[in-house]
N, C-alpha and C positions, 0 to 999 in steps of 0.2 A: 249154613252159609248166610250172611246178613248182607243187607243193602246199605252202601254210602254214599252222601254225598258232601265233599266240599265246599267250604268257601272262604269270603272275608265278606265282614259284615259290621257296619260302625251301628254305633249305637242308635240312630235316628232310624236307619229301617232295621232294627233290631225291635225297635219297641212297635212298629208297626207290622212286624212277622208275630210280636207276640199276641198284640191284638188279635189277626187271622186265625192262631192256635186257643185263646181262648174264647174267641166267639163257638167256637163245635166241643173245646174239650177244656182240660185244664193241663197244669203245669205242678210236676210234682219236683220238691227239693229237698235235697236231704242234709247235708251243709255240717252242722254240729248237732242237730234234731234229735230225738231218742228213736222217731222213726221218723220216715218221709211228712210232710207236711204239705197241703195245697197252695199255691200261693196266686196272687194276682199279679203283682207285679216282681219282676227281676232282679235279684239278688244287685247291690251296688258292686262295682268292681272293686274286687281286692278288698272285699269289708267281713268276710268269715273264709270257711276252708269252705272248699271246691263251690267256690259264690258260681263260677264259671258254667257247671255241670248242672244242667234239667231233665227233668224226661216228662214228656207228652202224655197223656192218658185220658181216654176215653171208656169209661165205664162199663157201656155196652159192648166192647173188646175182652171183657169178663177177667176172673180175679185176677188181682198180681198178688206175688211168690214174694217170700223175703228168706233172709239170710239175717242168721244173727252175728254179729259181732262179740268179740269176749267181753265186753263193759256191757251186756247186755242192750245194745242199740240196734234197730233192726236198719237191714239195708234192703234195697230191691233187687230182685236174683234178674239182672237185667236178659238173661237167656231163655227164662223160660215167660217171665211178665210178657203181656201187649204192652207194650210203651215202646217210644220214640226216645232214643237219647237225644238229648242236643245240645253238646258240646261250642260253648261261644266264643267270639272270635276275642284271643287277647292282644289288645294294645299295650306296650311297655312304653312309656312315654319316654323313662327315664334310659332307657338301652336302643332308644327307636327301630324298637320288634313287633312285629306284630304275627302274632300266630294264628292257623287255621281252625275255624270252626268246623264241624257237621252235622248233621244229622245220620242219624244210624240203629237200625232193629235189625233182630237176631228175626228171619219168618218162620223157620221150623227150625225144631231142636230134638233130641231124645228124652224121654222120660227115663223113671226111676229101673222100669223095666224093660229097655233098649228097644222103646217102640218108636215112631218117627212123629210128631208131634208138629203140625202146621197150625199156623196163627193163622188169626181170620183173614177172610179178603179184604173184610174192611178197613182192618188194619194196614194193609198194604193199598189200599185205596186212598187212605188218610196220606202216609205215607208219599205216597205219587201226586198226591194234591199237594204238598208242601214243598217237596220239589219244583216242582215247576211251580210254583210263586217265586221261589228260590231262583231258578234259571232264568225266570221274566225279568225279576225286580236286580237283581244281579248279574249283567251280562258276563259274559265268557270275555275276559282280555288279558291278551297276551301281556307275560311279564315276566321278566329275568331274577333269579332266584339261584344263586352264587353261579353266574355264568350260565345256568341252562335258562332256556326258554319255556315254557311251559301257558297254557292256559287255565284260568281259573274263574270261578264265580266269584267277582268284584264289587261290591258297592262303591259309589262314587265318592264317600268320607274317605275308602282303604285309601280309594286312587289317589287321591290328594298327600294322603300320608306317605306315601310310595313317591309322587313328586319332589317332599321336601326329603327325601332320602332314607326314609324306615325300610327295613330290612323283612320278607319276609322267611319266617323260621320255621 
């Protein structure tokens, strides 16, 4: 059973969320890579495949697991790795949508021999730390999403978009 949370997040505190994640850890991408790759800064939107998808990783969280692909490319077995995924918010300018981002890890899982397998605390510390920057810098505001009401974690770029009529999807 893994942890998520929500949100919508513009590019401007996107790039100051990534800051906070790279000052303790890094950011790993995998995009069109033969395997994941460390990066500093964040894929451009819509400039490779899955530019949108990162995951978090801190070292001291101990090894991560891959999966091979049949073109021989490795991926990260994101159930059993320490890593954070984190899924970013996409703007369609052109269909004025915008989609939800999160953040999300798997904390325990089964190994190969159906034993129960918990990820560290610290993980789940990092985790709860990113979060709540996420619920600070992002308030909770209500907003209509085909007729239902709902609350969500907002940056004040979404709001603005969601004023001139963007849809969220």
């Amino acid at each position: 059973m893994g942890k998520q949370i929500n949100f919508l997040m513009d590019l401007d505190t996107e790039n100051l969320f990534k800051d906070i994640i790279l000052h303790e850890g890094e950011i790993l991408f995998e995009g069109i890579n033969s395997e994941p790759i460390s990066i500093i800064a964040l894929p451009e939107e819509f400039s490779s495949n899955d530019w949108y998808s990162v995951y978090l990783y801190k070292k001291e969280f101990g090894e991560l697991f891959f999966n091979k692909l049949p073109n021989g490319n490795l991926y990260i077995d994101t159930i059993k790795s320490p890593i954070i995924e984190f899924i970013r918010t996409v703007v369609r300018d052109d269909e004025n949508e915008v989609s939800r981002g999160r953040l999300w890890y798997e904390n325990k899982y089964y190994d190969d021999e159906g034993k129960l397998i918990h990820k560290s605390e610290e993980l789940n510390i990092w985790y709860d730390c990113l979060c709540k920057w996420i619920k600070k810098n992002l308030p909770k505001t209500e907003i209509y999403i085909r007729s239902e009401k709902y609350k969500e974690n907002i940056s004040s770029g979404i709001k603005e978009l969601i004023k001139k009529g963007y849809v969220i999807c």
